[in-house]
Structure formats: structure tokens, C-alpha cells
Steps between C-alpha positions, in 0.01 A plus 500: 500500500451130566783300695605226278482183661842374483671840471884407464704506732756736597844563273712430754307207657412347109686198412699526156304527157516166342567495148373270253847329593447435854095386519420193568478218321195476264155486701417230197716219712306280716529613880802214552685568206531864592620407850774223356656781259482754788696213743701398211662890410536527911225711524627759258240662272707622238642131470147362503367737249814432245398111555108519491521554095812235457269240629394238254130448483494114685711733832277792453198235560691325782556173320891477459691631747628837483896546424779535764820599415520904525616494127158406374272657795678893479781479230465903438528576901767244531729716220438823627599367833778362366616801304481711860744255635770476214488892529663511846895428568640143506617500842125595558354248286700247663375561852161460375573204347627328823224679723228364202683141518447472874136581418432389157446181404515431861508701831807399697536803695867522510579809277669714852725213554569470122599845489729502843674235319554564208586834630283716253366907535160526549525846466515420122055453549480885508470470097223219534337710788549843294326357238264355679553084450627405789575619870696348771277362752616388847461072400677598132365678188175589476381519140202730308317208429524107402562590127788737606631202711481258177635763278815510702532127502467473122686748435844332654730356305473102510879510648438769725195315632694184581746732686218667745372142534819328593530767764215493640517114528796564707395694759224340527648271747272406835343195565147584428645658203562261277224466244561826409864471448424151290240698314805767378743213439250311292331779293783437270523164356703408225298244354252259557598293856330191658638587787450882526142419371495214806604767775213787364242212495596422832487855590108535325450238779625677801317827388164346459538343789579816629231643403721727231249419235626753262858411546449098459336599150797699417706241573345211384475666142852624511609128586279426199661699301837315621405164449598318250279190534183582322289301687581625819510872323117455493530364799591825668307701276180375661635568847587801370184580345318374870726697698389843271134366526511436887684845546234708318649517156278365291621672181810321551384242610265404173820589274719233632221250539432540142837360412454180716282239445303449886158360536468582871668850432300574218185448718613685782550839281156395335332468862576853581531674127320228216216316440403315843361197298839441326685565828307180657568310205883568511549482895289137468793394257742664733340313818504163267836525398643577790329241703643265221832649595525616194614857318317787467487659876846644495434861512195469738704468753568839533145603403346282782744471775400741781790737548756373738503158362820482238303174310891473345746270687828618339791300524767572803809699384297743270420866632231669518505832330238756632444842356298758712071492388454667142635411259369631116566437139740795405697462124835582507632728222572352175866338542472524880450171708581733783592181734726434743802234462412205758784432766729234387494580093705843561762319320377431190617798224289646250706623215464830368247580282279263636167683570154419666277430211113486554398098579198329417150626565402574906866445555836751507785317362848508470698393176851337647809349277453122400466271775318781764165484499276897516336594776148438504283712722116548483390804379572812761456502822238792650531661827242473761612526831506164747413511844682685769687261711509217251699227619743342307662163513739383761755258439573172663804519710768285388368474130784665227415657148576369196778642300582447109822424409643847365415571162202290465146648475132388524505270213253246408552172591305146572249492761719423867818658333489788718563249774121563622279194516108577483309243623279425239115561547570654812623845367160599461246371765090612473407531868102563622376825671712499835748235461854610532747290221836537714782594227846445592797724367818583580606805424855601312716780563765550224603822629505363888650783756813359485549627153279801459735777621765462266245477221293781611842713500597415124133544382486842681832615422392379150199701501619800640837573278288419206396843375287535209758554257646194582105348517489585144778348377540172636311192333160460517458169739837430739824596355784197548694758757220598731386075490868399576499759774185353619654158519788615670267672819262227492644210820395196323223269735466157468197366419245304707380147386117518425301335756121396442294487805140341437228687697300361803140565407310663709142433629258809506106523426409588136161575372340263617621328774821384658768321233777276580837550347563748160175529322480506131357802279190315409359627865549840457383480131191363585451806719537704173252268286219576782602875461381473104223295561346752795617786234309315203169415742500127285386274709599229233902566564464494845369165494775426221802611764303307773546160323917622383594539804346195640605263204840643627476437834522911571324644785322740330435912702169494715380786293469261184357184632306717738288722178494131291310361801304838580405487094426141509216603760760265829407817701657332840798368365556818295446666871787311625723525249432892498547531865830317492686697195353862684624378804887531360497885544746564822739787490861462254331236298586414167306775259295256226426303798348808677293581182396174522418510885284842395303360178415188722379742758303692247301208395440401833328864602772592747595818376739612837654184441586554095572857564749390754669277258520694207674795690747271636549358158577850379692622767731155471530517161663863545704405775625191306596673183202420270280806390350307242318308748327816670226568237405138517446538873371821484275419214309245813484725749255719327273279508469484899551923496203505309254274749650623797409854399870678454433610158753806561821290587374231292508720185808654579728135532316417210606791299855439633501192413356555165792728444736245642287255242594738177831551596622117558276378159266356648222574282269211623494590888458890353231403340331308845598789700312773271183234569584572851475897434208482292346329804591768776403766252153321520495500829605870544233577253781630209278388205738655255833358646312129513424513176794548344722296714203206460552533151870541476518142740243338234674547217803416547378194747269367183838471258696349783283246608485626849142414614573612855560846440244531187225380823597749743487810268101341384484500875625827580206645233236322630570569886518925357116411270403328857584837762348714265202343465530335212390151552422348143844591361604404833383163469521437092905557599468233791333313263722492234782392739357132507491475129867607475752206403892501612695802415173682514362443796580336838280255715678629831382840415167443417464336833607739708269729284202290553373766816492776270339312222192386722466854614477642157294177390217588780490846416433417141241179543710294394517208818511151308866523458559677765375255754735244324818716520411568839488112624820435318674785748296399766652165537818599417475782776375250740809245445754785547303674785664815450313763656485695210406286229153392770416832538478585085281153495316605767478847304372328166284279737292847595521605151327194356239519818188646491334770737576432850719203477786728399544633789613196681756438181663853554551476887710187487648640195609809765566307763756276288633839321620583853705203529623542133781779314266619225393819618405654220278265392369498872380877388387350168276239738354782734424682217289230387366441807406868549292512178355171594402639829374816335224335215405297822427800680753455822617847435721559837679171444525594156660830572752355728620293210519729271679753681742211620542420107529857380802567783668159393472615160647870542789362708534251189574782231195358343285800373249313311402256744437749758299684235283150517493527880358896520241417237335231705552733788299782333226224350482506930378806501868546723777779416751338352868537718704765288761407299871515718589878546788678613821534400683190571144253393506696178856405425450106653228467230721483228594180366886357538549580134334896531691530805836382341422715171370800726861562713707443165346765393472695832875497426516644137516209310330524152223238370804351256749467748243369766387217250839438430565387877202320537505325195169621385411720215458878477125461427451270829654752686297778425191270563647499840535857591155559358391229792707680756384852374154418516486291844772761649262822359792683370577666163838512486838349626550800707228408703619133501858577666346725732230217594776212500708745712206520787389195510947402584486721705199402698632183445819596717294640802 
């Protein structure tokens, strides 16, 4: 009897059956759909697999963006929850509702203190925990999951949902504390308020600025939703939709863009998600306009701004309003605003019979008597958790809250009627990559400590002596008795006379050099317009936002005027314009300039240098709040692990951040950073894997107009035809690259190419051209003097010599290599050099070479090359070194990827499940346990745990 290979596992070690109900979403969605609907349903695969077939063909494709209220993305999941929860008692029910309030829409972490005063059982979560929803945990309630946690949200009557909120608003009461409390006072709006909308706007600021990007997007669109100025409703719609963009929604993000009207948004989302050439063309309005001080740059602000810098000077008197990170689109249930009455309209008395009626589309509303104005609320709120330790805001001392006369609500009224004066054209400020816009705010405290016990006392003894019955029958908004009892606990505060303070602007380096005073957006957009223009590989636009930005008197990044003078063949100025933009790459820097700093470096051949950068870049942009600048940097850096020889870690960020890519929409860098794979596959000899993720990166770079990426995949095949030996398709591929226009091909690419292309030209006859792509990268290499970039001419140099002369080329070529970071192509030059030395019949010279190559190359994870190296070894008449033995060398020569795949499934994981996490597909990853099998020698996964297992072990000792 024959052992199967994967014999299955164990019954008591198996994970669950899945049922057609709980796979995974179709295989049939591209790789980043698959990974938004799995991000979207919180990672739950009965969620995603009830979505997958709800999709619309445009989201199943990846060209609108997917939905985001719960209704629409698991409406069958969300009513069996919800049916669970209506099944348990009221008192029950109503402890999960305050426990879900303190976490859903936004943590506030104040459900113990909620309960102490309010004075409720907890012993009344045995029937949540008995029937397994809910547990008592030792910060609050623990829930099953974040659909259980919505379900007990929804499920809350509108009236008792402004009760838990109103309590928890009061004891919410310490001086770091209050955004939280002003989020619970103001979930609950009565109407549409220029000054409510004022204080969340102002709030949007302090959270960005913050680095809360999640939060400042809630806010902002929730003050959208508020406003009753149309103008400025758009207004905060684009920060809203930069805030979602800039926090890593980008599903979000591209739904409330679409209802604005943003040149410099729109080509922002198109940069990372659209067609590259149509990003350039809208950033270059954006950049016009704004240097014309004109419209159109509004929501960029938040797209742009490098986290910590608010880029919205708010107007003194107006507080700032900041929920905890994570915020989601979650519908209420039909009838159910499910907000929270704002401090200061307590008074105002809904009559019975008065309801919460469903408001216009994206927005929760509630239908008041004549003369109050509904509640408008953007669609849901989700629930993904902020960051532990968030800070909130602290308020001035000496600075009162604002109270409305008693009885009056949040009704619309002329701009400045609040009694809160906006500057105007300084609410929303466009600052460049790492300058700091100072926005000034002063914060109000309706419910100021003087005032909060007595009101926390009525609310709670409210609350408490409220049993269901009586729940049931009171009105459904505030009855008149439990308003005037509100009114008669509630110490009236007089309010503070707005003050506007105008900011001091502040002098820090930007992009490109040092600025005096506030700088305007067109700085930071230009920054963006290069971006396209490197993206699109058209030399044409590059020139184009060379002669903007001058006609405009704008200072334009190094990176651009550095590749316009590098393409119009100013090799020494390019040089020092290169050298000065890679030279911005110190530690905390700004992230896009970082990126910047690294591409510079890139061009320049100093690979320790760009890989520097672009890991600072990444590791700022996480520390500052801004995932959706990682894959960017990230997408950089694998360029310099590929010529420095780390192909392991360098595949491994870049499959992180190809996941990262997927899961913030940004389809564009995806598509660059599976170039990037396709390239270490060549280099680890994975002919298979480079294929496909060549070809994936091509198509989708060819219908985006993304010439960068579409060059690097053409790359990535020829470099795997040029290790293997085969040099005409090698060099037809090389070849091709220089007939390539923009979007197709790239210029920079084919450059740095050229070394490869000479090598594959030689080995084919084919010189002529060769010798002219060589003197091009010759003098380029020689105005640089990078190391590096000599020791490749020097390379082609022996290539393109005859006989004897050759040998001269490939010393200095060595001797610079030793100076230089390229060491795998320092193998690739000794391998040359060996088989040089080899047809000239210096055989022990030779075999030092080779053997030097051959160890290089094993240490590389590059299989194929040192396949190259034994053969000329053996054409020695020499015994070729053995391939790496032993346990632990067998195990090192798997690639990042085989070694990743290899210990999921050490650890039981299926194929499925193990695509699922890595955001490949099932086929891929059986292509890669085939690889490991056959370089590991084993048959089963038996054999792989037990391997895996040793080699930790030995590990260990």
C-alpha cells in the first residue's frame, strides 16, 4: 500500500470541514480583489463567500470600488446575528448594547465605568456567554466576532442607543478624554449645524494631524454630512475622501471622491489605482490651478500632507472631535439613526410618534416636526480597532464650551451663525512633503467638570430604573418628561466668545530644498506629477512638468529635473541634481521625500544608499500613520535587494508589500511590485513563478499605461532566457525594450538593462548595437562614478574585446566590483571571466573563478546560475563542488516564497487557506510545494514537518 502524499491529517488535529458556505471567495477574482473582500468582511470567510457572488461585474474586475456598509457586504450573516441577539433577555440585550456602543462605531473604552455608574448586573452576560455571543472580559465584553459586535449595535432601539451614549459621554470625563466624550455627545445631531459641522471639521484636523487617519475621515465625512453649505460639503468630502485614501481605505476612499469634483484628488487615486497617463494629466491641472491659487486642490491636502501635518487651520473656539483609529461604513437598521443627542440640544422634545425614518442615500436620517431639521449621518460606521494608547485631545485651560439655549437644537443656519468664524481660504491649507501647517483650535467643553456629576447621576439613574417594560413603552426619540428632567440636572454654562487666532507659519525643508513661510500645494503636487511621469516612462511629460513648474516659479523635486536632464543626454548636471535629491534620506524624514531620496539613489547606482532610504520611508510612513505609503517605498527597495544579492528578504518585503498593495487598492504599485517578483523568481531560477507574475504585471501595466512596471516584468524574462542560457530570446527581449514607447516601456529601465543586453548581444553576434548601448552607459557610468555602474562598463568593455584584451577589461571590472554593492552581478562577472579564462586556456585561474562564482551563486539561492558555473567547471576537466548538503543548506536553498509556503504548511494549513493568506492562488501554491518537494527530496508533508522541525531545532543549538 502506497502512502499518499498528503495523507490528511489527524481528526482531532483537522481544522473544520468548510462547506460550500464558508470557502473562499471565488478563485476567478483577481489576486487584489480577493484580498479587499477578505479585509472588507474582517477576515471572515463565510462573509466573504456570501459577498464574492453579490459583486457586480466592474467590483469583481477591481474597477469600482467594492461596497462598505455591512448591509450590502453580509446582509444574510448580519440577520442571523441579529436574530441570536433579539433571542436573549432585555436586561441582556441592553448590556450589550452599551458594551457594543463603547466599541462600536467607536472604541472609547469606558464600558466598566459605564456600568459602576449606572449601577447595572453584569451577571446578566451569563445568557450572552451561555449562548455563546459574548463573554465578560477583564477591559469589558468580549464579543464572538465583529458581526456579533454590529449585530448588537443594530439591534438597539434608536432611544435606547442615545441612552447608552449619553452615559457613556458622562463618565467619560478626564482631560485626555475628551474627544471621545464629544464623539458620544455629537453622534446625535438633530439637524444639519454649521457649527457642529465647524467643531468635527476642526476635529478631522486634529486627528490627521495626529496621525488618526481613520478617525479624521470619519469625521470629516460626518461633518459633511452636517453641513449645510454645499460648497464647503464637498469641501469636506474631499478631505474626507484623502483622509480614507491616506489611511489605507481606498474603497472608501474612491466612493466619496466620486461625489466631489477634485482634479488633484482625482489624480492622486489614479496615481496609485488608474491610468498613470490620466493621473499626470489631472495632477498638472491640479499643480496649475493651485499655483494660480485657484480651486481644485482641496481634498489633496489630506492625500499629500505627510501625516502629522493637520494642512487645516480651524478657527479658535471650535473642538476637535477625535474618535479612536477605525472607523467603517456600517448601515443602521431601517428606522434606526442609532445616534447620540449632542450636549446642549437635550432640550429640544420630540413628540410622540415621531420616528427615525431612513434619510437620503449614504446617509441615516432622522424625520423631526416642522422647523427641526433630520439627522444626517453617512452611511454606518464599521469597527476596526484604533491604536492602543491613542491620544486624544486636551483642552486649553481657561477656554469654556458652548451651550445652546435650552430647547434649541442643531439647526441650520447662515454661515458664522453658530458664532464660529472660519477664516476663509485658510480652513483648508495644501502643505508639501514635510511642512507642518500649524492649526489653531480651542477646544469646548459643554459638559465641563463642574457640571458633569449631577448629569451623570440623572442619566444613570435614568438608565438604570428604566426596565424594558418601561423601554418599550415610552416614545420612540426623547419623551417631554425625561427632556424636562434633563433640563432640570443640566447647570447651565455660559458660553465663550469665539476667538480666531491666525497661525505663525512655520519654516521646514520640503522636497526639494528649504522653503520660507507656509508653502502652497502646488509643491507637493508637483512631487505627485513626477510620480506619473516616472510611472508612465514618457519622457515627453516630464519635460511638460519641467516647463509648469518653472513658468510658475515652482521649484520643481530633484528626481524630475534630474531624469529630464539625464534624458536630454546633461549627464553632469543630471549627476548633480541626482546626488542632491538622494542626499535627503536621514532618519524621521518625510516619507515621499524618502522615496524620492531612494529613486534618486537608484539612478545614480548607489544601491546601499536607495535601500537605506526606502526602508526609512517605509518604516516612517508606519510610524506616522500612513500604510498606504509602504508599498510605494517598498515597491523601491526591491530594486537594490535584487543587485545587492538578498533575493530571500527581498522577495519576502515584496510579497508583504504586495499584500499591503491589494489590500489598500493600490492596484498600480501591485502591479510594479509583481515586476519585482517576477524578477527575484528569475534570479532564483523559478521559471514557472516568473512567468506568470511577468505576465500578470504586463497586462495589467499595458491597459494602465504604466510603462515602468510593463519594462521590469520584459526585464525580469529576459534576465531568466539570459541564466539559462538562452541568449537570443535573451537579447530579442532587451531589444524590444528600446522600441517600447511610454506606458510600454521605460528609458530608465532599459538603461540599467543595457549590461545584460551586451552580454546576450555578444553571445549571439550581434555587436553593432551593442557597442553603441554600451558607450551610452559608459559615459553615463563615468559621470556618476559609482563603482558599480564602472565595473558593468568595464564588464561589457571585455565582452566587446577580443582574445586577450579581455582580460585586462574584467580585472578592473573586479577590482571596481570590490568597491561596489552589486554582488551578485560580481558572481555574474567572475563567471564570465572564468569562461573567458577557460577558452584561453588559463585553466587554474579559471578554476578559481569559477569556484568563487559557483559559491556566490549557491549562497545567492540562485540554482541556475550555479548550474552555469559547474558546467564550465566540468568543460575543465575539474569536479564540479556539490550542490549544498546537509540538513540546514538543504532547507536555506529554498526561496523566501518556498520557505514561507513550506512552514504554513509544516503547520497544517491547506493549499486554499495558505493562498488565502498570501494572497496568491491555489494553483501557485501547489507550484510551490512541488519546488520545495523536489529541492527538499521529500514525498510527503510528513516528511516536511519532521525536516522543518530539525533544521529549528538545529537552528536553536
Amino acid at each position: 500500500m502506497v502512502t499518499p502524499v498528503n495523507p490528511p491529517p489527524l481528526d482531532r488535529t483537522s481544522p473544520p470541514r468548510r462547506t460550500d458556505a464558508w470557502r473562499q471567495p471565488d478563485a476567478v477574482l483577481p489576486e487584489g480583489v480577493r484580498v479587499r473582500v477578505l479585509r472588507a468582511v474582517y477576515g471572515d470567510p463565510r462573509a466573504a463567500a456570501e459577498l464574492a457572488p453579490r459583486l457586480t461585474d466592474r467590483q469583481a474586475t477591481g474597477v469600482d470600488p467594492l461596497p462598505t456598509s455591512p448591509a450590502e457586504l453580509a446582509p444574510s450573516l448580519l440577520r442571523e446575528r441579529r436574530a441570536e441577539i433579539r433571542a436573549l433577555p432585555d436586561d441582556t440585550r441592553l448590556l450589550l448594547l452599551l458594551a457594543a456602543a463603547d466599541q462600536y462605531p467607536v472604541p472609547t473604552d469606558a464600558f466598566l465605568r459605564a456600568v459602576m455608574a449606572a449601577r447595572l448586573d453584569t451577571r446578566l452576560l451569563d445568557a450572552a456567554e451561555a449562548a455563546g455571543i459574548a463573554h465578560a472580559g477583564a477591559g469589558g465584553v468580549v464579543f464572538r466576532d465583529a458581526w456579533t459586535r454590529i449585530a448588537a449595535y443594530e439591534t438597539g432601539s434608536p432611544a435606547d442607543r442615545r441612552d447608552v451614549h449619553r452615559l457613556l459621554a458622562r463618565v467619560l470625563r478626564g482631560e485626555g478624554e475628551t474627544p471621545w466624550r464629544s464623539w458620544h455627545r455629537g453622534a446625535g445631531a438633530l439637524g444639519p449645524s454649521a457649527r457642529l459641522a465647524a467643531e468635527l471639521g476642526a476635529a478631522a484636523g486634529k486627528a490627521g494631524e495626529a496621525g488618526r487617519l481613520s478617525v479624521a475621515r470619519a469625521l470629516a465625512e460626518r461633518a459633511a454630512a452636517l453641513c449645510p453649505d454645499p460648497s464647503e460639503q464637498a469641501r469636506l468630502l474631499a478631505r474626507a475622501a484623502a483622509y480614507a485614501w491616506r489611511s489605507g481605505d481606498g474603497d472608501r476612499a474612491r466612493r466619496l471622491a466620486a461625489a466631489v469634483s477634485d482634479d488633484a484628488l482625482s489624480g492622486v487615486l489614479a496615481l496609485r489605482a488608474g491610468n498613470a497617463a490620466e493621473a499626470f494629466d489631472a495632477l498638472l491641472m491640479g499643480v496649475v490651478r493651485a499655483a494660480a491659487g485657484g480651486a481644485g486642490a482641496t481634498g489633496v491636502a489630506g492625500v499629500t500632507e505627510p501625516t502629522g501635518v493637520s494642512g487645516v487651520t480651524e478657527p479658535a473656539g471650535v473642538s476637535g472631535v477625535v474618535e479612536p483609529t477605525g472607523v467603517g461604513d456600517v448601515a443602521g437598521p431601517t428606522g434606526a439613526a442609532g445616534v447620540t443627542e449632542p450636549a446642549g440640544v437635550s432640550g429640544v422634545v420630540e413628540p410622540t410618534g415621531v420616528g427615525d425614518v431612513a434619510g437620503p442615500a449614504g446617509a441615516a436620517g432622522v424625520t423631526e416636526p416642522a422647523g427641526v431639521s433630520g439627522v444626517v449621518e453617512p452611511t454606518g460606521v464599521g469597527d476596526v480597532a484604533g491604536p492602543a494608547g491613542a491620544a486624544g485631545v486636551t483642552e486649553p485651560a481657561g477656554v469654556s464650551g458652548v451651550v445652546e439655549p435650552t430647547g434649541v437644537g442643531d439647526v441650520a443656519g447662515p454661515a458664522g451663525a453658530a458664532g464660529v468664524t472660519e477664516p476663509t481660504g485658510a480652513a483648508e491649507l495644501v502643505v508639501s512633503a514635510g511642512v507642518a501647517v500649524p492649526s489653531t483650535s480651542a477646544v469646548s467643553d459643554p459638559d465641563g467638570a463642574d457640571g458633569a456629576g449631577s448629569a451623570v447621576a440623572a442619566d444613570d439613574a435614568g438608565l438604570r430604573s428604566a426596565g424594558p417594560a418601561a423601554r418599550a413603552s415610552r416614545p420612540t426619540a426623547h419623551g417631554a418628561s425625561r427632556a424636562t428632567a434633563h433640563r432640570a440636572t443640566r447647570p447651565a454654562v455660559p458660553a465663550a466668545s469665539p476667538t480666531v487666532v491666525t497661525p505663525t507659519p512655520t519654516r521646514t525643508p520640503t522636497l526639494t530644498g528649504p522653503l520660507t513661510g507656509t508653502p502652497t500645494p502646488a509643491a507637493h503636487l508637483l512631487a505627485r506629477v513626477t510620480e506619473a511621469a516616472i510611472y508612465t516612462g514618457d519622457v515627453r511629460r516630464l519635460r511638460e512638468a519641467a516647463r509648469v513648474a518653472d513658468r510658475h516659479g515652482l521649484v520643481p523635486p530633484g528626481t524630475l529635473t534630474g531624469l529630464v536632464a539625464a534624458f536630454d543626454g546633461r549627464y553632469e548636471d543630471a549627476r548633480d541634481l541626482l546626488k542632491s535629491a538622494a542626499g535627503r534620506c536621514g532618519p524621521g524624514g518625510d516619507p515621499t521625500v524618502l522615496i524620492h531620496a531612494g529613486i534618486a539613489a537608484l539612478l545614480l547606482g548607489d544601491h546601499t544608499r536607495a535601500a537605506t532610504a526606502t526602508v526609512r520611508a517605509a518604516a516612517s510612513a508606519r510610524a506616522l500613520g500612513t500604510p498606504v505609503t509602504v508599498p510605494q517605498a517598498m515597491e523601491f527597495r526591491a530594486y537594490a535587494d535584487f543587485w545587492t544579492g538578498r533575493p530571500r528578504a527581498g522577495e519576502a518585503a515584496a510579497a508583504d508589500a504586495l499584500w499591503q498593495a491589494h489590500a489598500t487598492g493600490q492596484d498600480n504599485g501591485a502591479c510594479h511590485l509583481q515586476a519585482a517578483l517576477a524578477m527575484f523568481a528569475a534570479l532564483t531560477g523559478d521559471a514557472e513563478v516568473c512567468h506568470e507574475r511577468a505576465a500578470t504585471a504586463r497586462s495589467y501595466a499595458l491597459t494602465h499605461g504604466l510603462g515602468l512596471p510593463a519594462a521590469l516584468a520584459q526585464w525580469a524574462l529576459a534576465f531568466l532566457d539570459l541564466s539559462s542560457g538562452r541568449f537570443a530570446a535573451a537579447a530579442a527581449r532587451l531589444r524590444a525594450l528600446a522600441g517600447f514607447g511610454p506606458g510600454h516601456g521605460h528609458r530608465a529601465v532599459r538603461h540599467l538593462a543595457t549590461p545584460h543586453y551586451v552580454e546576450a548581444a555578444v553571445r549571439t553576434g550581434d555587436t553593432r548595437v551593442a557597442r553603441v548601448a554600451h558607450a551610452d552607459y559608459h559615459r553615463w557610468a563615468s559621470t556618476v562614478r559609482s563603482p558599480d555602474d564602472l565595473a558593468l562598463s568595464a564588464r561589457c568593455g571585455a565582452l566587446l574585446a577580443p582574445g586577450e584584451e579581455a582580460v585586462e577589461h574584467y580585472r578592473t571590472a573586479l577590482d571596481l566590483h570590490s568597491h561596489g554593492t552589486r554582488d551578485f552581478e560580481r558572481a555574474r562577472t567572475e563567471l564570465l571571466f572564468g569562461s573567458a579564462l577557460r577558452r584561453l586556456r588559463r585553466r587554474t585561474e579559471a578554476r578559481d573563478r569559477l569556484h568563487s562564482a559557483l559559491e556566490a551563486f549557491d549562497s545567492f539561492g540562485a540554482p541556475h546560475c550555479a548550474a552555469q558555473a559547474r558546467t564550465e567547471l566540468r568543460a575543465l576537466g575539474t569536479p564540479a563542488a556539490p550542490a549544498p548538503a546537509g540538513l540546514d543548506a538543504t532547507v536555506a536553498r529554498l526561496t523566501a516564497q518556498q520557505l514561507l509556503v513550506a512552514r504554513m504548511a509544516a503547520e497544517g494549513a491547506t493549499n486554499r487557506e495558505i493562498a488565502g493568506r498570501l494572497a496568491l492562488s491555489p494553483r501557485t501554491i501547489d507550484h510551490h510545494l512541488r519546488g520545495v518537494f523536489t529541492r527538499l527530496g521529500i514525498r510527503s508533508r510528513i516528511e516536511l514537518v519532521r525536516l522543518l522541525a530539525e533544521s529549528d531545532e538545529s537552528e536553536a543549538v
